[in-house]
DRENVEXDREN-6580 format. One record per residue (C-alpha): residue in three letters; x, y, z. Coordinates in steps of 0.02 Angstrom, whole numbers, plus 50000, padded with zeros to 5 digits. Layout:
# residues N
ALAXYZ ...
END
This chain:
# residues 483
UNK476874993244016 UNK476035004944133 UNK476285001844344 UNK474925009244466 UNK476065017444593 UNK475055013944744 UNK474794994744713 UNK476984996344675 UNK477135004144860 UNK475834991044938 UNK476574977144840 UNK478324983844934 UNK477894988745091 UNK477134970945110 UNK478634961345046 UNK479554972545184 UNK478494966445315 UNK479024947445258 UNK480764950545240 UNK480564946745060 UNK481184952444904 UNK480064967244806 UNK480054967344646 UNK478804978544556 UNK477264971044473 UNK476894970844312 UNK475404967744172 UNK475554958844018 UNK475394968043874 UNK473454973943830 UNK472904966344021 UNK472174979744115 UNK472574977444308 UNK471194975444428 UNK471464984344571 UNK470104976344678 UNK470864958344637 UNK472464962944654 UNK472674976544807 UNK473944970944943 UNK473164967145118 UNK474034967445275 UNK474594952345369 UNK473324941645470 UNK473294940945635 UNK471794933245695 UNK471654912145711 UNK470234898545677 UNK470314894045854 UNK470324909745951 UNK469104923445976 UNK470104938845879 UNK469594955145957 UNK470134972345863 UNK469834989445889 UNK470005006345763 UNK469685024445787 UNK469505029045602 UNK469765048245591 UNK468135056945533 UNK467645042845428 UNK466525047045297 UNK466675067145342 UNK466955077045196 UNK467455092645289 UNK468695083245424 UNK469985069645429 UNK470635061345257 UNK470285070045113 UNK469955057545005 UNK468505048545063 UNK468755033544934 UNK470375029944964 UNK470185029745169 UNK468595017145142 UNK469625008245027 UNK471235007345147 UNK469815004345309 UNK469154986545202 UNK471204982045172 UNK471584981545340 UNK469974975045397 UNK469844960145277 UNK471814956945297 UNK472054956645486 UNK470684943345506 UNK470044947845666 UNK468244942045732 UNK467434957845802 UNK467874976845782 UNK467554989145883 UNK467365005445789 UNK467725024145838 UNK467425042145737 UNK466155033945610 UNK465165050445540 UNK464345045045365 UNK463325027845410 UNK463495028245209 UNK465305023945191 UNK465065016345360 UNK463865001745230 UNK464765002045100 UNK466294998145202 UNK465204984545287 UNK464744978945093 UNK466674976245050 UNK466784965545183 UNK466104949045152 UNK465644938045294 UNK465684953345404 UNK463824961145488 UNK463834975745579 UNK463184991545635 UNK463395010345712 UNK462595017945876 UNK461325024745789 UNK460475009845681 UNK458865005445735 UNK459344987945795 UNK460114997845929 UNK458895003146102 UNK459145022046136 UNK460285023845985 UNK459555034345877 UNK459105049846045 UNK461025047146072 UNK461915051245903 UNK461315061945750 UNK461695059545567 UNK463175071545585 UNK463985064845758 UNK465655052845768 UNK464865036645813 UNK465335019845918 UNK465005005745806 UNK465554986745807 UNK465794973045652 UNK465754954045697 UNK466014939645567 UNK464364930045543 UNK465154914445538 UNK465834916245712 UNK464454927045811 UNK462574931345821 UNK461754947445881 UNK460674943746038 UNK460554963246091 UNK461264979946076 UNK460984995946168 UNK461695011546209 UNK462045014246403 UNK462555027746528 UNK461695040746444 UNK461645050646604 UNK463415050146591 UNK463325059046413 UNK464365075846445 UNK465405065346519 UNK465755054246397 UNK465815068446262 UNK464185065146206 UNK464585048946153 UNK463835036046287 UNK464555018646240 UNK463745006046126 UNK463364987846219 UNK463054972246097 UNK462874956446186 UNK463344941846053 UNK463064922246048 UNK465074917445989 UNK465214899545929 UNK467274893745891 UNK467704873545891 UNK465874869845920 UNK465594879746092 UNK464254891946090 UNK464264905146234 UNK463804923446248 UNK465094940146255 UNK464714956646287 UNK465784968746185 UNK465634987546227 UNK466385001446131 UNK466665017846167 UNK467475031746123 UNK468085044246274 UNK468265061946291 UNK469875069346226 UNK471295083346251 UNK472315084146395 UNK471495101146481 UNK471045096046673 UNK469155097546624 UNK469335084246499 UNK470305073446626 UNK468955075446757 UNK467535070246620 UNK468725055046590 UNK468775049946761 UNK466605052046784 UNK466545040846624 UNK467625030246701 UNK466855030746874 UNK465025027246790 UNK465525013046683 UNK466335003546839 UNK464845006046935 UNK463884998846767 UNK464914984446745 UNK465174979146942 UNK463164980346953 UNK462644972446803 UNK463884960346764 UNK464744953046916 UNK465034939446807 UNK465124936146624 UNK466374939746492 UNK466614959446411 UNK467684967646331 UNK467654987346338 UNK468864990946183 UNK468735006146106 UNK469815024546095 UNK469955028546292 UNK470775044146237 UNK472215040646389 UNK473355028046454 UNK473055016246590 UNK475055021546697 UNK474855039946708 UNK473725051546625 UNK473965063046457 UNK473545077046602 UNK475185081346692 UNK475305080046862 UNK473735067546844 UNK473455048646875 UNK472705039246765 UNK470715040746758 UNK470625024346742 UNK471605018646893 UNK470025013446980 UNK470164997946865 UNK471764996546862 UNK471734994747043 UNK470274980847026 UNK471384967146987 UNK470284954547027 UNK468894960346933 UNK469514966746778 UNK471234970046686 UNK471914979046533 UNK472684969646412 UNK473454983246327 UNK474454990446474 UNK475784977146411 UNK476114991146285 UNK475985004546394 UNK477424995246499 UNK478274992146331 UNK478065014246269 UNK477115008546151 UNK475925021346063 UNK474275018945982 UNK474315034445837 UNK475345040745715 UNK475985058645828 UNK475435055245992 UNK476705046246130 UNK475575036846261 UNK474435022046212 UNK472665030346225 UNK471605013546139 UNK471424999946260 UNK470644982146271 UNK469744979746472 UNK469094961546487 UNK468464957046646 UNK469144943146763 UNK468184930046668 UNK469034932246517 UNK470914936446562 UNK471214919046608 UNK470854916746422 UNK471974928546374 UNK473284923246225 UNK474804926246317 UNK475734940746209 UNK474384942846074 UNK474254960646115 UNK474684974645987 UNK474594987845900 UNK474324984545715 UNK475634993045595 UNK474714996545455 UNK475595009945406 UNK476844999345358 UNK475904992245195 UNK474655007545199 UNK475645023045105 UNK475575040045192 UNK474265030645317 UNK474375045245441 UNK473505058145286 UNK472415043345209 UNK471645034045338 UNK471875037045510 UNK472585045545657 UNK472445030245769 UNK473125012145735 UNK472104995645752 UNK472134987745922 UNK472054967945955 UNK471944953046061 UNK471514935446060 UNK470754923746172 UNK470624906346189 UNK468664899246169 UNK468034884846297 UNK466354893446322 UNK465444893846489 UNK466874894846628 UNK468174901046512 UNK469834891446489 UNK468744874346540 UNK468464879346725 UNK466684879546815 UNK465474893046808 UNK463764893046917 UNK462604905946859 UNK460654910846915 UNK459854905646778 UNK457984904546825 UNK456954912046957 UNK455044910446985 UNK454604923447133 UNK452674922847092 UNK452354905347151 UNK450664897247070 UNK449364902047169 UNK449954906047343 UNK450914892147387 UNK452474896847413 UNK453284882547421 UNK453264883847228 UNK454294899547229 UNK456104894247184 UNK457784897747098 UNK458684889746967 UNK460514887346962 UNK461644881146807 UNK463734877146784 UNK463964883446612 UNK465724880046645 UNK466714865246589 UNK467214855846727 UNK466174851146905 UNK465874864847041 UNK465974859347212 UNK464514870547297 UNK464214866047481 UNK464264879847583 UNK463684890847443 UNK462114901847486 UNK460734907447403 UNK460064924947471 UNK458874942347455 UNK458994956847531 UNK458644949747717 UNK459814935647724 UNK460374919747679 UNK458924908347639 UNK459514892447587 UNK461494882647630 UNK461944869647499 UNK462494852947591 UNK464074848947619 UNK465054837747476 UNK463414845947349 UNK464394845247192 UNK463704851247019 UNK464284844046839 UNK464714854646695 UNK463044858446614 UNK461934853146741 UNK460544860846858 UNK459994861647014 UNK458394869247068 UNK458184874147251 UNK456204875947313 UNK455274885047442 UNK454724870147516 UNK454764851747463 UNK452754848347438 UNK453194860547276 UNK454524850447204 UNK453764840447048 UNK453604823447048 UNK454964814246980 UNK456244829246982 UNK458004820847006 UNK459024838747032 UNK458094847947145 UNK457824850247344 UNK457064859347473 UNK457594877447557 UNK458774874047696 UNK457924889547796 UNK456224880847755 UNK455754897547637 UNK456364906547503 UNK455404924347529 UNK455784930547364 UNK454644947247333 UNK453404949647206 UNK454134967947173 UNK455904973647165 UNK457124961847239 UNK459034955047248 UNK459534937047217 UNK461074932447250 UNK462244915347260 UNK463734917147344 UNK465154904247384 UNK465544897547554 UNK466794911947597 UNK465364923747546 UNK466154928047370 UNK464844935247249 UNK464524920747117 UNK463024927747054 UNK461764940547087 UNK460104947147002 UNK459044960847042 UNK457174961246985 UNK455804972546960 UNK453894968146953 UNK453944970346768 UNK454714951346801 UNK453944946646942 UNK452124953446922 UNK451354938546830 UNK450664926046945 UNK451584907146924 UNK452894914446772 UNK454724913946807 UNK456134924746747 UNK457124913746638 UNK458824919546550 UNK458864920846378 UNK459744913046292 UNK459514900846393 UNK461084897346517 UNK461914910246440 UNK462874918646570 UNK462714937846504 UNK461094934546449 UNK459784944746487 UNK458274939146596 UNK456644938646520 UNK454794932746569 UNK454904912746559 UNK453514911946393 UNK454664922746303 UNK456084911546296 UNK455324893846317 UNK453884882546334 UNK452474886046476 UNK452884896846616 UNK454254887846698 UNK455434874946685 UNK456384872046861 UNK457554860346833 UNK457574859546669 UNK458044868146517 UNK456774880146473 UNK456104872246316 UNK455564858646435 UNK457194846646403 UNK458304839746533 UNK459914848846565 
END
């Protein structure tokens, strides 16, 4: 009777991890084992009802001159932990071969993904060669749908060590609630000289500026290997570079500093926690109390620090309610025509939505541009979950028979048919919402700038005919059906 050793250590190491009894395996005589059938995962971590967010920095995977040795057994080890923990979307660091980067993908079933540099991705391939560590991310099919992906802050590049972060905006769809994430990954600049530091902090400095700007509201994660902790910095004598988020606590907040707090460490020989999870305000009241950790695989993975990686997994889990997160209200822009029909503008107007799950109460609220505040919602104005409200230039534009609509309180809108800033506030002048255009989507004479998806609160905005029937839809959704 012949025993492989490795599936006798796995078999062991995961018996350990359940406080149960190990004793070794064995083949009956003439029955070959299959290793593939019967290899030992590691525990699962992620649920059916949450949204199970992991991250990896796999050391030099698929380099043949750095990292593991044996590139077999760290792809092999790579699809154990990935198809044991569970998890609904990994973000991935240090992926060199997009080979082995496939035929990890191919081991994975139910799993679609891909690295900075695939095509899908906008600005990818000018970003990372062949021969670079690349960003990449892996998403169950079951659970989410690629809308977009592109690489951003590429002025930032040096900065970010050459590796500008990957952003994939996904439709996620748990319990029967569909609504769109952004997930960016990146992968920072490491080594604690003071140079390194100070390209930390100018990554750090540009992606803040990124997210504040372009998602004031929305929910993304930035997970990824930040290559320092989120307390005090690698650097001695150094903050953190990432205190200007820590410091936003209203905006955004890392999950992982739990494990900072707790000396936690995300690698096999390093003491600080250098991978992180940042979710942004809309998100961490979502936030499975606790669900934070780092992922021992090295406890069912032999010799994991020499086979597979350098870093451990990273995870956290979030409750799923869609729109508003955790069942609360959410008003978004969600349609804007500034290139009234004709020259009427009366016809110019903006489109509001609740995505969230519960009613908004919005009077007071504004809608403004750049000169002011151009229309006051009425007191006691209240908006259901999954409704609309479209507010006109003037009321000789509104359509006939249009229920949830009305007339701009300063008796015009003004919106500009070039480059120009919409924003809805509430009625303490809090930022709910803001948008700024270009005539690329306000050039074409009676078409609107719709969102797409459609109410999808980090979705992108688009020319109306791109994402729905005719040119505009106020009021409505933008196939032409009532919200």
């Amino acid at each position: 009777m012949k025993r492989h050793p490795r599936l006798v250590a796995l078999v062991c190491a995961h018996a350990a991890l359940h406080t149960l009894s190990c004793a070794a395996p064995y083949e009956e005589e003439g029955e070959p084992i299959d290793l593939a059938a019967e290899a030992v995962l590691g525990p699962a971590e992620g649920t059916a009802s949450s949204l199970d967010i992991a991250s990896w920095n796999i050391e030099w995977f698929g380099d043949t001159s750095n990292g593991p040795s044996d590139e077999t057994l760290q792809l092999q080890n790579a699809r154990d932990v990935i198809s044991g923990a569970d998890m609904d979307i990994w973000g991935v660091a240090e992926i060199v071969s997009t080979a082995q980067f496939n035929s990890l993908k191919s081991q994975l079933p139910g799993y679609s993904g891909f690295l900075a540099n695939d095509a899908a991705v906008t600005g990818g391939s000018g970003s990372y060669s062949a021969t670079e560590q690349k960003v990449g991310i892996l998403y169950k099919s079951s659970v989410a749908t690629l809308q977009s992906a592109k690489v951003i802050l590429t002025a930032s590049d040096y900065d970010f060590a050459g590796r500008p972060p990957l952003e994939v905006k996904l439709s996620v769809t748990l319990g029967g609630v569909t609504d769109s994430v952004v997930v960016i990954v990146l992968h920072a600049k490491a080594t604690s000289d003071n140079a390194s530091w100070q390209r930390r902090q100018n990554a750090s400095n540009a992606l803040k500026s990124y997210l504040d700007t372009s998602y004031p509201t929305g929910k993304v994660f930035v997970v990824g290997d930040w290559n320092d902790d989120v307390d005090t910095s690698i650097t001695p004598m150094k903050p953190s570079p990432y205190q200007n988020f820590v410091s936003d606590s209203l905006g955004y907040t890392f999950v992982t500093k739990a494990l900072t707090d707790a000396g936690i460490s995300s690698t096999t020989g390093y003491p600080d926690l250098i991978d992180h999870h940042l979710v942004t305000n809309d998100l961490n009241a979502s936030y499975v109390s606790g669900s934070v950790k780092v992922y021992p695989a090295d406890s069912f993975i032999p010799s994991y620090g020499t086979t597979t990686s350098d870093h451990f997994p990273v995870f956290s889990r979030y409750t799923w309610s869609g729109g508003g997160g955790g069942g609360s209200a959410q008003v978004i822009l969600n349609e804007i025509c500034a290139n009234e029909p004709g020259s009427n503008t009366a016809g110019e107007f903006i489109e509001i939505v609740n995505v969230g799950g519960t009613s908004a109460s919005i009077g007071g609220w504004t809608l403004s541009d750049a000169t002011g505040v151009r229309h006051t919602f009425a007191a006691g104005t209240t908006l259901a979950a999954g409704k609309a409200i479209a507010v006109f230039g003037g009321a000789s534009a509104i359509p006939a028979g249009l229920a949830n609509a009305v007339a701009c309180s300063s008796g015009t809108l003004g919106l500009g048919n070039g480059s120009e800033q919409v924003c809805l506030k509430d009625g303490g002048g809090g930022v709910k919402d803001c948008f700024t255009y270009t005539n690329a989507l306000s050039g074409t004479d009676g078409v609107s700038m719709n969102r797409s998806p459609d109410g999808g609160p980090n979705g992108t905005f688009v020319l109306h005919n791109a994402v729905g029937a005719g040119s505009s839809s106020a009021g409505k959704r933008a196939s032409g059906a009532a919200w």
